[in-house]
C-alpha positions as CSV (number, residue, x, y, z in Angstrom):
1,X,0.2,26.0,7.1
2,X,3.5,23.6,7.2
3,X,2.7,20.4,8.9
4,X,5.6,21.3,11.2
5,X,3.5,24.0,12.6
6,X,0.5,21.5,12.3
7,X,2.7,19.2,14.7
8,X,3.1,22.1,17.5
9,X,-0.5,22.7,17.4
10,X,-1.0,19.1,18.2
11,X,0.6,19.3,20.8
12,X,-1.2,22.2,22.6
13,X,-4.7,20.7,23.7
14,X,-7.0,23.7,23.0
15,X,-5.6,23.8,19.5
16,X,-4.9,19.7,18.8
17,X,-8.7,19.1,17.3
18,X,-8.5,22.0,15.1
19,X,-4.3,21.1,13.4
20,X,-5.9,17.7,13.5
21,X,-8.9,18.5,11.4
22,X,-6.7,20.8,9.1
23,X,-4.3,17.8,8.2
24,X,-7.8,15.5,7.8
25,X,-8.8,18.0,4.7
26,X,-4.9,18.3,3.6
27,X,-4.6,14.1,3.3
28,X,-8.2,13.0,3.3
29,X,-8.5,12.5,-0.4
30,X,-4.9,11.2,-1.7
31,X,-5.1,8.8,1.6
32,X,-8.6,7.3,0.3
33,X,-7.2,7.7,-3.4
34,X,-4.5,5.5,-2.3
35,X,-6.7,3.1,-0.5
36,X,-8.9,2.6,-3.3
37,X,-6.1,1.5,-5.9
38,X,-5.0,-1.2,-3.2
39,X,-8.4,-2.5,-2.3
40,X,-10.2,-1.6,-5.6
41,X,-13.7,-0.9,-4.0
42,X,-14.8,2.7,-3.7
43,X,-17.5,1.7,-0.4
44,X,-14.1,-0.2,1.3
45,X,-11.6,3.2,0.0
46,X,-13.9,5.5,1.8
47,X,-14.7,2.7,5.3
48,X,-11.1,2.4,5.2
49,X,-10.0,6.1,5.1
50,X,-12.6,7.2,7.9
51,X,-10.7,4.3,10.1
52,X,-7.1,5.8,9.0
53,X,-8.1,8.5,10.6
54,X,-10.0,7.6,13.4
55,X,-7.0,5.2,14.6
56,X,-4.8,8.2,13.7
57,X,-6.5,10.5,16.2
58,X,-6.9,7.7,18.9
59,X,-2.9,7.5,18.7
60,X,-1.8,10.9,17.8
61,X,0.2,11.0,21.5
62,X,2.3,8.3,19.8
63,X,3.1,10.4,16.5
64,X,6.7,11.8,18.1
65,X,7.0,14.0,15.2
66,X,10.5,12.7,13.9
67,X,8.7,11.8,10.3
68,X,6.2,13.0,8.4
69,X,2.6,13.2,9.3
70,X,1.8,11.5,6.0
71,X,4.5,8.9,6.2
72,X,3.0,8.1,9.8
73,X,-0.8,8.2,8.2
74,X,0.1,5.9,5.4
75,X,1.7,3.4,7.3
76,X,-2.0,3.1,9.5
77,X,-3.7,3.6,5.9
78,X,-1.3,0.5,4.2
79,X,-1.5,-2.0,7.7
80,X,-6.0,-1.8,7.4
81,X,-6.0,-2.2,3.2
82,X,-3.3,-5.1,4.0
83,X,-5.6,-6.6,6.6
84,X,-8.8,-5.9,4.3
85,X,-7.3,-7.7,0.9
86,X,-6.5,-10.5,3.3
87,X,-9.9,-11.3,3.7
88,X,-10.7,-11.2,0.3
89,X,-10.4,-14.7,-0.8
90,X,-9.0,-13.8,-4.0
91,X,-5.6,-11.9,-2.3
92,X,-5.6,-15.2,0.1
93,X,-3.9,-17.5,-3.0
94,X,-0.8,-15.4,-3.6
95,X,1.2,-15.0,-0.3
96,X,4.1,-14.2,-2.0
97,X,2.3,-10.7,-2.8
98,X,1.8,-10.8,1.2
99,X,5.5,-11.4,1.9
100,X,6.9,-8.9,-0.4
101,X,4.8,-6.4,0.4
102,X,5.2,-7.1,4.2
103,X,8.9,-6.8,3.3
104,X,8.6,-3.1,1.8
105,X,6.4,-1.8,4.8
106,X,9.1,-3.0,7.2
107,X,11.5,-1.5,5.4
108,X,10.1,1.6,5.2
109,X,9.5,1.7,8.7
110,X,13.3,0.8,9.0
111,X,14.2,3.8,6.7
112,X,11.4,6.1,7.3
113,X,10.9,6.1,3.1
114,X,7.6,7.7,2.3
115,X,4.6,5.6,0.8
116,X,5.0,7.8,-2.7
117,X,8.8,6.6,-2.6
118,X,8.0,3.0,-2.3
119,X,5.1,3.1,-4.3
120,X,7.4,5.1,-7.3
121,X,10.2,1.8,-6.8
122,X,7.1,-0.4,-7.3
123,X,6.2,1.1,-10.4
124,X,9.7,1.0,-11.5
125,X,10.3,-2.9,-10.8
126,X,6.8,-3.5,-12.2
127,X,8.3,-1.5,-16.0
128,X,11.5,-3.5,-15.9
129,X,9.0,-7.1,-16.4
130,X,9.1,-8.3,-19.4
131,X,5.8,-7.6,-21.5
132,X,4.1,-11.0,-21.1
133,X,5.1,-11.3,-17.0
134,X,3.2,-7.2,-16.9
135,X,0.2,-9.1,-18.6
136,X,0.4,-11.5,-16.3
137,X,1.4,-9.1,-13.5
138,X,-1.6,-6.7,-13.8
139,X,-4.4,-9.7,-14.2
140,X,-3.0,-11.4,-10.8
141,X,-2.3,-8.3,-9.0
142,X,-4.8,-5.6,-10.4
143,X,-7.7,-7.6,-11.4
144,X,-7.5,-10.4,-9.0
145,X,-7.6,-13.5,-11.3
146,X,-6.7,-16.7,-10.6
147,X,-3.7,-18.5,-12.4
148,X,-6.2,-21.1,-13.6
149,X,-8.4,-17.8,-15.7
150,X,-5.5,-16.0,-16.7
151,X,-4.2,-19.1,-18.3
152,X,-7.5,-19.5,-19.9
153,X,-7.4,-15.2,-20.8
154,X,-3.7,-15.5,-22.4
155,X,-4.3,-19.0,-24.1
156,X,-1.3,-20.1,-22.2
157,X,-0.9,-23.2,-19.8
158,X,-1.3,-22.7,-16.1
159,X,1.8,-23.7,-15.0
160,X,3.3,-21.0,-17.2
161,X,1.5,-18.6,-15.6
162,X,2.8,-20.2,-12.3
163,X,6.3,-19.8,-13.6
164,X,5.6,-16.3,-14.5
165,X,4.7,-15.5,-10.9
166,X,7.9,-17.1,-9.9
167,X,9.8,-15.5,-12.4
168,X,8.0,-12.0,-11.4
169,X,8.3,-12.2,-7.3
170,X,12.2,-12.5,-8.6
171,X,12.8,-9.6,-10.3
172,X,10.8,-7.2,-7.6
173,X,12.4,-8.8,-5.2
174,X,15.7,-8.3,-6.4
175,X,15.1,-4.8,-7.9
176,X,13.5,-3.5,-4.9
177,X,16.8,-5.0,-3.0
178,X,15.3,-7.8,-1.4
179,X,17.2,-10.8,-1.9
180,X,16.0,-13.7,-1.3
């Protein structure tokens, strides 16, 4: 069943809890999959997803049906795992990763892009880095580190790892047209 059709049944109260269960089993496991690369915990993936949907059924009157279901359900997915890393005290020390990725989600609210379009130009900016700024890119970003450890990882100093950040928050910014 199209999600178009899926959208119409929403609409018809005897048949809304049924579409809305049908589009839970069609997204359920590539929203959580989703969540989990962002927030790296399998326990938080799976909490998060169950409150993606929950807040997607408490506001389903305000899904108009002028984009995709998914594009709507992602957005709810990326604004809880935003609000989840920022608890984590390790996201708390890069704000730059905040504001850039802040930038992207208003954007693609802006242009209605879907979440596998902005996360394709992510991995696109992230291949044009250099070698050592996609070493230094994944141990911030993926694994969490602090500047101080991956200094200590790459037998570099820290402020060269501080200038790589820099350096990095440039080029996505610019390749993902977002100037500066």
């Amino acid at each position: 069943m199209r999600e178009e059709e899926l959208w119409e049944q929403l609409q018809d109260e005897e048949r809304s809890l049924a579409a809305f269960e049908v589009l839970v089993r069609l997204h359920y496991d590539r929203v959580k999959g989703w969540l989990r690369r962002w927030v790296r915990d399998e326990a938080l993936a799976a909490d998060l997803t169950q409150e993606t949907f929950l807040q997607a059924w408490k506001n389903i009157h305000a899904f108009r049906g002028e984009a995709k279901f998914s594009s709507w359900l992602y957005a709810i997915a990326r604004r809880l795992a935003l609000r989840a890393l920022r608890k984590q005290a390790s996201m708390v020390a890069l704000p730059w990763v905040w504001e850039t990725l802040e930038d992207v989600e208003l954007a693609e609210e802006a242009s209605m892009q879907s979440v596998e379009e902005i996360e394709a130009a992510l991995k696109a900016a992230e291949e044009k880095l250099s070698a050592a700024q996609r070493v230094v890119w994944q141990a911030v970003w993926r694994e969490g580190l602090s500047y101080k450890a991956v200094a200590a990882r790459l037998g570099i100093r820290e402020n060269t790892v501080k200038a790589h950040i820099h350096q990095i928050r440039q080029r996505l910014r610019r390749f993902l047209g977002r100037e500066e």
